[in-house]
mmCIF file as gemmi writes it, N, C-alpha and C atoms, coordinates in Angstrom:
data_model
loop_
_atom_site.group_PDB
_atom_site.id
_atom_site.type_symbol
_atom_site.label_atom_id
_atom_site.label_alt_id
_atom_site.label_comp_id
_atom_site.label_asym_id
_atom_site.label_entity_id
_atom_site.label_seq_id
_atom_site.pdbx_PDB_ins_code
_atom_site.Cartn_x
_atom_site.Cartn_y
_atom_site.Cartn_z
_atom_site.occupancy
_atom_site.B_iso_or_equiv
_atom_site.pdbx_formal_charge
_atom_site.auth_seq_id
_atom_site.auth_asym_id
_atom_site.pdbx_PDB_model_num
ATOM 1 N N . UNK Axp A 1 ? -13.652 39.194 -129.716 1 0 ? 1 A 1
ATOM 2 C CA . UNK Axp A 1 ? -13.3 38.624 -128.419 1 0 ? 1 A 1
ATOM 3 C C . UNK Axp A 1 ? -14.255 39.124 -127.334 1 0 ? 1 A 1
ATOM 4 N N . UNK Axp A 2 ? -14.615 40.42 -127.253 1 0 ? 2 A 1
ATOM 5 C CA . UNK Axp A 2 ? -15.349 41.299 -126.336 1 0 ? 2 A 1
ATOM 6 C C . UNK Axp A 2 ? -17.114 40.137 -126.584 1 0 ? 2 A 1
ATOM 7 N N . UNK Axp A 3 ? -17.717 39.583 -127.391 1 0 ? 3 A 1
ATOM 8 C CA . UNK Axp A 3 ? -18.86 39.182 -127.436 1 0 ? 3 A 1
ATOM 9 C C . UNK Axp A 3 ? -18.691 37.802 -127.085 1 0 ? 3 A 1
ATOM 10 N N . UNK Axp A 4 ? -17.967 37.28 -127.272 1 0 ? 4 A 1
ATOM 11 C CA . UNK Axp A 4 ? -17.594 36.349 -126.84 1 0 ? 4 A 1
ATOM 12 C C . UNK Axp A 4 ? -17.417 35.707 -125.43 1 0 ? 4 A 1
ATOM 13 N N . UNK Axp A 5 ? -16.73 37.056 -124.414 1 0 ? 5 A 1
ATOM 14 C CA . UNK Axp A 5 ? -16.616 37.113 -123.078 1 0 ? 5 A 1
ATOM 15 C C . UNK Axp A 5 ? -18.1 37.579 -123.154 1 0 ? 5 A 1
ATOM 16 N N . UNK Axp A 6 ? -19.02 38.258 -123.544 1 0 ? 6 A 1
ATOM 17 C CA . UNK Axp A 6 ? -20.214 38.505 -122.777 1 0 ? 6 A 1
ATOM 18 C C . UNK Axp A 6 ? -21.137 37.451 -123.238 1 0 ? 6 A 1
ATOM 19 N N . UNK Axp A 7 ? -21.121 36.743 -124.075 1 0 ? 7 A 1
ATOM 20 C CA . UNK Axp A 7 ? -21.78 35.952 -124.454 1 0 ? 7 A 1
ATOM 21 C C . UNK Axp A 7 ? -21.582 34.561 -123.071 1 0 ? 7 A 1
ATOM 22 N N . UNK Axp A 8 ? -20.499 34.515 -122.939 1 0 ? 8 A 1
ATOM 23 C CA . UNK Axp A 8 ? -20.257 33.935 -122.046 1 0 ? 8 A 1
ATOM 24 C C . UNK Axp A 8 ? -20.469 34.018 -120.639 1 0 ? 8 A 1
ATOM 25 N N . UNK Axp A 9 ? -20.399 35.207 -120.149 1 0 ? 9 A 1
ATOM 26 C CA . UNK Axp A 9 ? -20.771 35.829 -118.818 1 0 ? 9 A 1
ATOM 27 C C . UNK Axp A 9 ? -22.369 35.508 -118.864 1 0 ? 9 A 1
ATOM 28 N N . UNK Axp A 10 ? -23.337 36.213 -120.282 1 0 ? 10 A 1
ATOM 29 C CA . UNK Axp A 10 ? -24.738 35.754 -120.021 1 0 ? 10 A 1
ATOM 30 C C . UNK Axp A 10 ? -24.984 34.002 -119.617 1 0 ? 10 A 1
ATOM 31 N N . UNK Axp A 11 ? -24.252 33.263 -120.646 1 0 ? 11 A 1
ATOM 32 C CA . UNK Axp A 11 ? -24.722 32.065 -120.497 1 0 ? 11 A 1
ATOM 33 C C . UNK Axp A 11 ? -24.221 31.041 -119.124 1 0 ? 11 A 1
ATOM 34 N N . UNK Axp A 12 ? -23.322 31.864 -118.222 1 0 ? 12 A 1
ATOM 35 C CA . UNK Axp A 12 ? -22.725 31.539 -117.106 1 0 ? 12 A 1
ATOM 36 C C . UNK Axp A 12 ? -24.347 32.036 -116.082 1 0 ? 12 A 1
ATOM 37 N N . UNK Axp A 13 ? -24.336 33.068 -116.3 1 0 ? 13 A 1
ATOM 38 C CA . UNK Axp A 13 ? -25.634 33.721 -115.428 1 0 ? 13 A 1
ATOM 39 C C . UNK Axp A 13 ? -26.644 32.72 -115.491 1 0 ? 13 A 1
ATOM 40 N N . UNK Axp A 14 ? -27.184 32.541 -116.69 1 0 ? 14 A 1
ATOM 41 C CA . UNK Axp A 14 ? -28.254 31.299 -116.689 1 0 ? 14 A 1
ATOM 42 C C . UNK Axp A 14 ? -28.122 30.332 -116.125 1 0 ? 14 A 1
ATOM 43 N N . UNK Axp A 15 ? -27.318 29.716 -116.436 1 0 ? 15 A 1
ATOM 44 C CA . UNK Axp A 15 ? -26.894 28.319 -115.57 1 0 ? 15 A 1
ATOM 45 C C . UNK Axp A 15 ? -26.674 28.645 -114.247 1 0 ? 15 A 1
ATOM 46 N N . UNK Axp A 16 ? -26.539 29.502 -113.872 1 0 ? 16 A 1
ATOM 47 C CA . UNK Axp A 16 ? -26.502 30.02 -112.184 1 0 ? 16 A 1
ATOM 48 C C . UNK Axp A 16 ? -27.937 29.892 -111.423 1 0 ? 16 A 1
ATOM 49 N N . UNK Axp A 17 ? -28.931 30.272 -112.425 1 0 ? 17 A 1
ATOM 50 C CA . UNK Axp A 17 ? -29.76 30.824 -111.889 1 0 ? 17 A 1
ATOM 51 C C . UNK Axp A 17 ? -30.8 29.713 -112.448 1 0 ? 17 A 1
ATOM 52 N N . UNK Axp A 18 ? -30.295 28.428 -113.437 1 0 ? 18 A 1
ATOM 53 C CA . UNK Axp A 18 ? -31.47 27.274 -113.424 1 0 ? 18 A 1
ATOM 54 C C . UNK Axp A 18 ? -31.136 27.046 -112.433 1 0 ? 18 A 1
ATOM 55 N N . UNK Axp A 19 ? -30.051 26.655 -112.025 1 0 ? 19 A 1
ATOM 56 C CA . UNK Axp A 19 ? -29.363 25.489 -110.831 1 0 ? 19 A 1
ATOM 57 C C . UNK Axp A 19 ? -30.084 25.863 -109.07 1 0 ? 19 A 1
ATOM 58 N N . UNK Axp A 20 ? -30.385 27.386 -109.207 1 0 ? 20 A 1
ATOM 59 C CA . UNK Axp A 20 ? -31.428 27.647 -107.946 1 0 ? 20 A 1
ATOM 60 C C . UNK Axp A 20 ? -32.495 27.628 -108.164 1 0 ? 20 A 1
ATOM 61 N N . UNK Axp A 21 ? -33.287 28.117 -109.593 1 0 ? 21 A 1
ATOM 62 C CA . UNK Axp A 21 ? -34.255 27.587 -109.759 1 0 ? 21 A 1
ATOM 63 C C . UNK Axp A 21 ? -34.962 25.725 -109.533 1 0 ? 21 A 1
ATOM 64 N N . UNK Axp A 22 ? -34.017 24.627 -109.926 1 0 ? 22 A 1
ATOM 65 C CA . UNK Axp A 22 ? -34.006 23.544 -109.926 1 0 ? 22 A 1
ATOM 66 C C . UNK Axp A 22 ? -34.255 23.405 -108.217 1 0 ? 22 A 1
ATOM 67 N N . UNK Axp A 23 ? -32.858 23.865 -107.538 1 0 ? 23 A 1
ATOM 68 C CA . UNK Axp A 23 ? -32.95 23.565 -106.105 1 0 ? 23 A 1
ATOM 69 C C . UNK Axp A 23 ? -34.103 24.093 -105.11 1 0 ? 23 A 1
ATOM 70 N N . UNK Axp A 24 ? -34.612 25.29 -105.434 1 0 ? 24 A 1
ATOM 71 C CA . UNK Axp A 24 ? -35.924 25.896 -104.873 1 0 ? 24 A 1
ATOM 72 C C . UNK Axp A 24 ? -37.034 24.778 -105.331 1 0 ? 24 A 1
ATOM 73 N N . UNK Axp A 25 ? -37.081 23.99 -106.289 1 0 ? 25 A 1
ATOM 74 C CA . UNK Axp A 25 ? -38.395 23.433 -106.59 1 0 ? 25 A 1
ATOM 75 C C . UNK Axp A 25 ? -38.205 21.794 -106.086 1 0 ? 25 A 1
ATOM 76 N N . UNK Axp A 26 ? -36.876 21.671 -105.787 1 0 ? 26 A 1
ATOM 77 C CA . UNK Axp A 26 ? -37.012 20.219 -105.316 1 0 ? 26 A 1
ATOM 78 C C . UNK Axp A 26 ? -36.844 20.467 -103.312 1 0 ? 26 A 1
ATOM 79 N N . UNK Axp A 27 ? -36.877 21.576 -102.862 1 0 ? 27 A 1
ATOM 80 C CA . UNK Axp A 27 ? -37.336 21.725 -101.249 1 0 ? 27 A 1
ATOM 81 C C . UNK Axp A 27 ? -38.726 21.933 -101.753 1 0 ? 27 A 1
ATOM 82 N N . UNK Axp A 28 ? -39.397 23.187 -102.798 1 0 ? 28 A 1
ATOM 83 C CA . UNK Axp A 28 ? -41.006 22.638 -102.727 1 0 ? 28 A 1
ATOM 84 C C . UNK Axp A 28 ? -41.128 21.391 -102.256 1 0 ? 28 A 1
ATOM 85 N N . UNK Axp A 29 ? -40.394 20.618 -102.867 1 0 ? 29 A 1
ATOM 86 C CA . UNK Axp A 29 ? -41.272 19.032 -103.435 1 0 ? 29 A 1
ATOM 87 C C . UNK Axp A 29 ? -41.205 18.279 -102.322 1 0 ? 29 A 1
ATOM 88 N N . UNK Axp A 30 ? -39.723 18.81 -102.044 1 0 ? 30 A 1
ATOM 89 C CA . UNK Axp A 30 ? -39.275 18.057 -99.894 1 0 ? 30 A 1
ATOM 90 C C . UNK Axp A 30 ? -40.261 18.251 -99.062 1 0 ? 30 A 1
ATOM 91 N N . UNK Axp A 31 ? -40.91 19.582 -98.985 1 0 ? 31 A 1
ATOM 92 C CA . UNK Axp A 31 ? -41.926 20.339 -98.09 1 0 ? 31 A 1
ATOM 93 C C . UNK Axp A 31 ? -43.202 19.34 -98.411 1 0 ? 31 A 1
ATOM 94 N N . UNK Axp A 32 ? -44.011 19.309 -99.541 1 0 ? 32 A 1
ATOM 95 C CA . UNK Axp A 32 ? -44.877 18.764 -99.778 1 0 ? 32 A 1
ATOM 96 C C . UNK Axp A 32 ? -44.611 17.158 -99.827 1 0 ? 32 A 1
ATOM 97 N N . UNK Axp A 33 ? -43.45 17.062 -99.389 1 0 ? 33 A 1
ATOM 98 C CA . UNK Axp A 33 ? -43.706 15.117 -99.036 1 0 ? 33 A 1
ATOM 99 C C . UNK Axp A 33 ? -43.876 15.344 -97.619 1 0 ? 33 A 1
ATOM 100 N N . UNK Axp A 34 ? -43.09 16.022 -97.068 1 0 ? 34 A 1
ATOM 101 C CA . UNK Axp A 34 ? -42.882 15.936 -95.964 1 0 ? 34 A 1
ATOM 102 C C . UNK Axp A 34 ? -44.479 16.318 -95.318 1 0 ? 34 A 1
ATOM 103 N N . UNK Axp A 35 ? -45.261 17.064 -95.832 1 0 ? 35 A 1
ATOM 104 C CA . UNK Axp A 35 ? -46.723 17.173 -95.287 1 0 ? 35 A 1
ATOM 105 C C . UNK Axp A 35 ? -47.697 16.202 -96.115 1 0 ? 35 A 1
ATOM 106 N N . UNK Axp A 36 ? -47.335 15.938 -96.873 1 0 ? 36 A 1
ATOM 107 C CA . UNK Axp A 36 ? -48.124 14.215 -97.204 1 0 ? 36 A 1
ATOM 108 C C . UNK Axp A 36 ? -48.219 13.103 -96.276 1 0 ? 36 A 1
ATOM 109 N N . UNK Axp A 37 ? -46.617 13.041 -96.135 1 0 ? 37 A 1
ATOM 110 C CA . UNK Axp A 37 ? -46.635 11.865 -94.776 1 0 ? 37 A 1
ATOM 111 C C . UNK Axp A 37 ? -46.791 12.328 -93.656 1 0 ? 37 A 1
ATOM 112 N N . UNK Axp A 38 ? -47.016 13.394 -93.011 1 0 ? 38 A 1
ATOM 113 C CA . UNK Axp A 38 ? -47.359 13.871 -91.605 1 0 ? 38 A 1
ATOM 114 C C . UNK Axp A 38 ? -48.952 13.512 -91.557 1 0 ? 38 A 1
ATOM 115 N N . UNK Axp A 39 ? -49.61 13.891 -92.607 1 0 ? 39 A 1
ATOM 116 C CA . UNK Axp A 39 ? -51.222 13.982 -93.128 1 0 ? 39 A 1
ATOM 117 C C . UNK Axp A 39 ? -51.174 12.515 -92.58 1 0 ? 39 A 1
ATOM 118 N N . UNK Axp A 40 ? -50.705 11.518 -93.297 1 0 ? 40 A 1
ATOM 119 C CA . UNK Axp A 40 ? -50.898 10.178 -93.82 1 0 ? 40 A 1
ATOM 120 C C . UNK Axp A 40 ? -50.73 9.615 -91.775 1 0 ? 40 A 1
ATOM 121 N N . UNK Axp A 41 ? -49.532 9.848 -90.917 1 0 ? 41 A 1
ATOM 122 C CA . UNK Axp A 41 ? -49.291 9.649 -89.832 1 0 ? 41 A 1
ATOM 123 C C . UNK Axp A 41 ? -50.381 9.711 -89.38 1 0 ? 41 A 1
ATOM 124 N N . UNK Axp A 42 ? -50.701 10.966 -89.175 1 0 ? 42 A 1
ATOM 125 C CA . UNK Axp A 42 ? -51.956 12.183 -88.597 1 0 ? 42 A 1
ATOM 126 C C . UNK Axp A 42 ? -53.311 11.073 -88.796 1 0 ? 42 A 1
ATOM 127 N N . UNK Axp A 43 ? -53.509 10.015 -89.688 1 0 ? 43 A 1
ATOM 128 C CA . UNK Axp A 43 ? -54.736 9.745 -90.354 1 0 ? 43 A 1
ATOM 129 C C . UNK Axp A 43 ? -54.535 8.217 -89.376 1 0 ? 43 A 1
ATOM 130 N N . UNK Axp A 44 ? -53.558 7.905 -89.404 1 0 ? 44 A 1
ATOM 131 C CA . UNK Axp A 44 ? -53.225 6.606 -89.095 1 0 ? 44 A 1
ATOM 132 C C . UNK Axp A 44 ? -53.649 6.367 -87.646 1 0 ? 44 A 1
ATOM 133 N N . UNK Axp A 45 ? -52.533 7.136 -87.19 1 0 ? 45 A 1
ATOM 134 C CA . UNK Axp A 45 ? -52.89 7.146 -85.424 1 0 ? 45 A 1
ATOM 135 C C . UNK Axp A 45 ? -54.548 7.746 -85.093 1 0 ? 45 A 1
């Protein structure tokens, strides 16, 4: 029972910590649109 609860606690941790991993890389991705189209504005005007 005892490996079981830790087995579980680890695989709870992971999934904690893709789910901010995931969210940190899709504001990268926000950031870098968001200065693509400023560039693209910037070029226009």
């Amino acid at each position: 029972m005892r490996k079981i609860l830790v087995l579980a606690a680890a695989a709870s941790a992971l999934l904690v910590s893709a789910c901010n991993t995931v969210a940190g890389i899709g504001r990268d991705v926000e950031a870098a649109g968001e200065a693509v189209a400023e560039t693209a504005e910037d070029v226009r005007n």
